[in-house]
C-alpha positions, 0 to 999 in steps of 0.5 A: 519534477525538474526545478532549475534555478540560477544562484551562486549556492552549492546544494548536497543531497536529501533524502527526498532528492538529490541536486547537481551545480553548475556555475550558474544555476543548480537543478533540482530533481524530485525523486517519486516513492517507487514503493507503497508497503501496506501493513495489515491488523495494525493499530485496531482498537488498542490492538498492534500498536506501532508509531508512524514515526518508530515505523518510519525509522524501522523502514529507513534503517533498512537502507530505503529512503524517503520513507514517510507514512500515511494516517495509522493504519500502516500504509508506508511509502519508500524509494528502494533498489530494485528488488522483488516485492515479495523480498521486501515484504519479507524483510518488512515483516521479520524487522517490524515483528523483531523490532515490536513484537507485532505479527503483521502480513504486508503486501509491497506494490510498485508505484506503476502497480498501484497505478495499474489496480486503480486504472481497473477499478470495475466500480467507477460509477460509485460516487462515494470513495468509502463504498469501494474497497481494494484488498491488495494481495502478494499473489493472484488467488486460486480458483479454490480461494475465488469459488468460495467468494463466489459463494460468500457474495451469493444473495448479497448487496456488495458486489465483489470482482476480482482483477489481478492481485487485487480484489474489488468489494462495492459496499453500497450500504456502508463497509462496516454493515457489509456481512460479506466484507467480514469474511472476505479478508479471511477467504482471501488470506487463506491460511497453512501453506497456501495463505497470502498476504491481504489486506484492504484499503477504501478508495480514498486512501487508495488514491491519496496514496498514488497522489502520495507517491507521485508528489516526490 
């Protein structure tokens, strides 16, 4: 977003956006978050406690900026350089274990890509946000990994789609009594040498994040 207005004071730059002058009006430009980095296993029943303000200051110390965070469950937006996901995911997971002591994956997407999963959203008719779930992943995952969740959905209400780097679950009875939802994250991070990163956000924080992002 662009805002002119005319006034006679000079404005620096903010960590939010920068500013230009002109002797006769200033110009505001509103720079969008260009990064969502999702954080799995944190703050769970007492469990990997990190403070959104300490997370914050950890990303920020990095060199990204407008660095906020959204509600506890470690879902953290920035504006970085142009650099790979998987680099930055990297470098969040070594600064995040270093600086709490705490083991967590973290999957990076753009803006653009976070927009992309939820253009492909196969559960649209779903009126309920808290019945949809997204497990976000650092890579597409192999035919192995997508035949064994196959088999796990097999004879199940939920329904699951895979779309991408991005798995779609449809919990019409509720996520917290979906059997299926409990082994998805397991089945779907893998584990040795052929594990990804994955963790899962309900379509309401996935949206409220791209709302996030673009507000700038």
């Amino acid at each position: 977003m662009i805002t002119l207005s005319h006034r006679g004071e000079q404005f620096g730059t903010d960590e939010h956006y920068w500013t230009t002058h002109h002797p006769s009006f200033w110009i505001k430009i509103d720079i969008m978050a260009s990064h969502v980095a999702l954080l799995r296993g944190i703050n769970l029943g007492g469990r990997n406690k990190i403070a959104m303000a300490d997370l914050r200051k950890i990303v920020t110390s990095l060199g990204h900026t407008g660095v906020t965070t959204y509600i506890q469950s470690g879902n953290v937006l920035f504006t970085a350089a142009d650099r790979d996901n998987a680099e930055l995911a990297a470098e969040l997971e070594s600064v995040i274990a270093e600086a709490f002591g705490v083991v967590s994956p973290v999957v990076v997407l753009t803006r653009d890509e976070l927009a992309q999963v939820l253009r492909d959203n196969p559960y649209r008719e779903e009126p309920n946000p808290r019945l949809v779930h997204v497990v976000f992943l650092n890579a597409e995952p192999t035919q192995e990994r997508l035949d064994k969740i196959a088999a796990a959905a097999k004879g199940s209400r939920d329904g699951v789609r895979a779309i991408g780097r991005a798995l779609f679950l449809h919990t019409p009875d509720g996520f917290g009594r979906s059997e299926l939802a409990q082994v998805l994250l397991r089945i779907a991070g893998g584990s040795g040498k052929t594990s990804v990163a994955a963790t899962a956000r309900n379509w309401a924080t996935a949206t409220k994040l791209l709302s996030l992002s673009d507000e700038g």
